[in-house]
N, C-alpha and C positions, 0 to 999 in steps of 0.2 A: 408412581412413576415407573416407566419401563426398564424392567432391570439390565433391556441392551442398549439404551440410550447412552453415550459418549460424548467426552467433551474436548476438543482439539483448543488445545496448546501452545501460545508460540513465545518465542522468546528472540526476539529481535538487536541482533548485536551487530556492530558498526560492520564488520565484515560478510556473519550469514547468519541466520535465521534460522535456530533450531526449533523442533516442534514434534509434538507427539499426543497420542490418544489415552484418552484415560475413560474409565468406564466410571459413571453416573450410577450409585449405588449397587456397584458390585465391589470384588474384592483386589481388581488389578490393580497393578501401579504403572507407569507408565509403559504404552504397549507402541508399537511403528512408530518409533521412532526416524528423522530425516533431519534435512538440513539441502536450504537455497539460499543463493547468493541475494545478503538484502535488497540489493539494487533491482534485483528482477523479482523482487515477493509479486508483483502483480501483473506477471506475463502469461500469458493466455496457453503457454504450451510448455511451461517448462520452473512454472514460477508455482508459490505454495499450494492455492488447491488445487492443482492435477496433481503437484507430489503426495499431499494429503490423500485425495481419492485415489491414487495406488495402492494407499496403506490398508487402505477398510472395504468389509463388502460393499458392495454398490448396494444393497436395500438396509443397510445397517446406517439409523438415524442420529444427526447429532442431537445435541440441546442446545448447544451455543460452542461462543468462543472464548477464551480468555488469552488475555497476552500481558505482554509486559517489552517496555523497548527503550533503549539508548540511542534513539535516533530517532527525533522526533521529526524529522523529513519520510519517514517512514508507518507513520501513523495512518495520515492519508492513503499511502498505497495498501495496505491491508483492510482499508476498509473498502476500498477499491475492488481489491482481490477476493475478499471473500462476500462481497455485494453477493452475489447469485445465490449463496445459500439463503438467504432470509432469514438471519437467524441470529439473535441477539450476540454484540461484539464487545467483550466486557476487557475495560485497562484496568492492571493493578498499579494503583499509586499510591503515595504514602498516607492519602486520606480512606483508602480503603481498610476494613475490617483483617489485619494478618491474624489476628489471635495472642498478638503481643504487645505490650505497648511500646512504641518509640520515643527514647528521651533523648535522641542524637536532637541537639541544637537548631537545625533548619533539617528539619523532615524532605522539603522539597528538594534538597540538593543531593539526596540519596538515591542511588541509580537504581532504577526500578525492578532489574535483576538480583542485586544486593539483597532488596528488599522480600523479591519473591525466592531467594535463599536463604534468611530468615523464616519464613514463613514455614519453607519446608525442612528446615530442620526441628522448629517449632515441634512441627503435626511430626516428627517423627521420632523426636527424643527428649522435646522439652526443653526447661533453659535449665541448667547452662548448657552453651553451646561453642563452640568457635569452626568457623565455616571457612573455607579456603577454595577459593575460585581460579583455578590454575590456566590460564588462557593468555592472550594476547598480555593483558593487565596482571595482575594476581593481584586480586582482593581480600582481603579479612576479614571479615564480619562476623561481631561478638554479640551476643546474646545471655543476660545474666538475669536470675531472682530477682535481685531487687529493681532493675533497670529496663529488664526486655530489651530492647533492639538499642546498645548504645554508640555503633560506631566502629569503624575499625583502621585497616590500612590498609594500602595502594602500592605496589610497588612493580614494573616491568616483568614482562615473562620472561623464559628466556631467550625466545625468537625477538624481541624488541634489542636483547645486549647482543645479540651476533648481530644483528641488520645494521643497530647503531656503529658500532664497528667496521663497518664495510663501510658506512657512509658518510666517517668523520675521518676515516685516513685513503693514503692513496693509494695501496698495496695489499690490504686486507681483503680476502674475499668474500663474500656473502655465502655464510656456512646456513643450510635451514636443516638439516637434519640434525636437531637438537633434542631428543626422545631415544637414539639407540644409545645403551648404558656405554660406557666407555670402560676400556680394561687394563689403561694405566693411567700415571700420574701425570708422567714425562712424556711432552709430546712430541713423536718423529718429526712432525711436519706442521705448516702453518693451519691447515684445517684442520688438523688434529689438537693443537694446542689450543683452538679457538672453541673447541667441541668439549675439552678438558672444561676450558675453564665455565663457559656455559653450564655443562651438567653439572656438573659437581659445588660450582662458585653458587648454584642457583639453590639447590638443595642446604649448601652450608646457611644460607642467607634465609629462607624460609626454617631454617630449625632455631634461628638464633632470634629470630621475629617471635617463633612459639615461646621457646624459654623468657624471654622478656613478659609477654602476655602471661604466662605460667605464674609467673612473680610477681605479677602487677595484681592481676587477681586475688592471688592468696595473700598478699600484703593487706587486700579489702577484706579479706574472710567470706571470699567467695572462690569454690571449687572451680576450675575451667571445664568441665563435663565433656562430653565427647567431642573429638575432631572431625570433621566433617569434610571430604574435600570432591572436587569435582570440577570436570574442564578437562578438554585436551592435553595442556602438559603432566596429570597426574602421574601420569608411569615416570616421569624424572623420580619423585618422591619418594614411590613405592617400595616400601618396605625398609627405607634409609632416614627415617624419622625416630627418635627416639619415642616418643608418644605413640600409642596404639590410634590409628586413623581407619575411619571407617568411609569407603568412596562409593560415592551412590552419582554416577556420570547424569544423570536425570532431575537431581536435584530441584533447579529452577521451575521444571516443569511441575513437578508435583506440588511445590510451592504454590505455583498458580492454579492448579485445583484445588489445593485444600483451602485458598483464596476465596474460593469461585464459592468452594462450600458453603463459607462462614457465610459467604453474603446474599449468596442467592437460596439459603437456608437447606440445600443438598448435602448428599454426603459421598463423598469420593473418596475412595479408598484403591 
């Protein structure tokens, strides 16, 4: 196989559609990285593959596609959008090969991004695992020895608790800049107190989720092994976690290559 053959990436989430290149038997990890508004994956000037073909030579060949999506209205459109290349369009779902096994209860109701963040913390550290998806949502996804892929938790980012806020009282404003750290406790003013409690309520709330998980595990006599986190809100986090976390913003994507590997017997690296 050609060692510049690549394989584009996408990860289809309710709001935009992240995606990136990964080389087909070489040593990269995920390279042009983007991001399009799901609704237009399949606009002819402004939607995935013209953002994709920004990213790479024009003579530089794929091998396929792989994705993975929480919005299955959107399935159709990328098969749409990437019709022109001709080139095999591969979904990761819970019947595909991750390299783990999953003993979560209904496999099918497991978001396919979840799943391709198991995958790739799998190919990157092994189980144990626990993965943290810091975005819209904030996911958990636990990964152990004896269980592989057993489930995890759900809970609001923190743009979902300022928005909710704005839009269950009648005086609150709609604060979105929830990502610059904050430098006190005591808040001068109403966007300040709502920005308080955001970052910092959001961080307390994700270290008390971990230390639970921490106890529950070793209660089983199973290590929690490395933290794994990744998503736009990561920088709340950063560095205010008791546990040593290691953030790899790419995650999903590599997931979906080392995916792609297992099953279409390549090796992506």
């Amino acid at each position: 196989m050609s060692q510049t053959r690549s394989l584009l990436c996408v990860d289809i989430g309710n709001t935009h559609t992240h995606f990136g290149v990964l080389r087909v038997g070489g040593r990269h990890a995920a390279i042009a990285p983007g991001e399009v508004p799901t609704p237009l994956i399949d606009h002819p000037e402004t939607g995935l593959l013209p953002a994709a073909r920004k990213r790479l030579a024009p003579d530089e060949p794929w091998t396929g596609v792989a994705f993975c999506s929480v919005v299955p209205a959107a399935n159709a459109l990328i098969q749409r959008a990437l019709a022109p290349l001709d080139l095999p369009i591969w979904q990761l779902t819970h019947a595909v090969d991750l390299g783990l096994p999953i003993t979560y209860p209904r496999p099918a109701e497991i978001g396919q991004d979840r799943l391709a963040n198991a995958a790739g913390a799998f190919a990157l550290s092994g189980a144990p695992a626990i993965v943290i998806d810091l975005g819209t949502a904030v996911t958990f996804d636990i990964v152990t020895r004896a269980g592989g892929y057993e489930g995890g938790i759900i809970t609001p980012g923190p743009a979902l608790m300022t928005r909710y806020l704005h839009e269950r009282t009648a005086q609150l404003p709609l604060v979105e800049d929830v990502i610059s750290p904050v430098t006190t406790t005591i808040g001068k003013s109403t966007v300040e107190a709502m920005r308080i409690g955001a970052v910092l309520g959001f961080t307390g709330m994700i270290q008390t989720l971990l230390d639970a998980l921490f106890a529950e595990l070793a209660s089983r006599g199973e290590r929690p092994g490395p933290v794994i986190t990744s998503g736009g809100a990561t920088a709340i986090v950063s560095g205010r976690l008791r546990q040593s976390v290691q953030d790899v913003p790419d995650l999903t994507l590599r997931g979906l290559a080392a995916a792609w590997a297992l099953n279409h017997d390549a090796e992506v690296r």
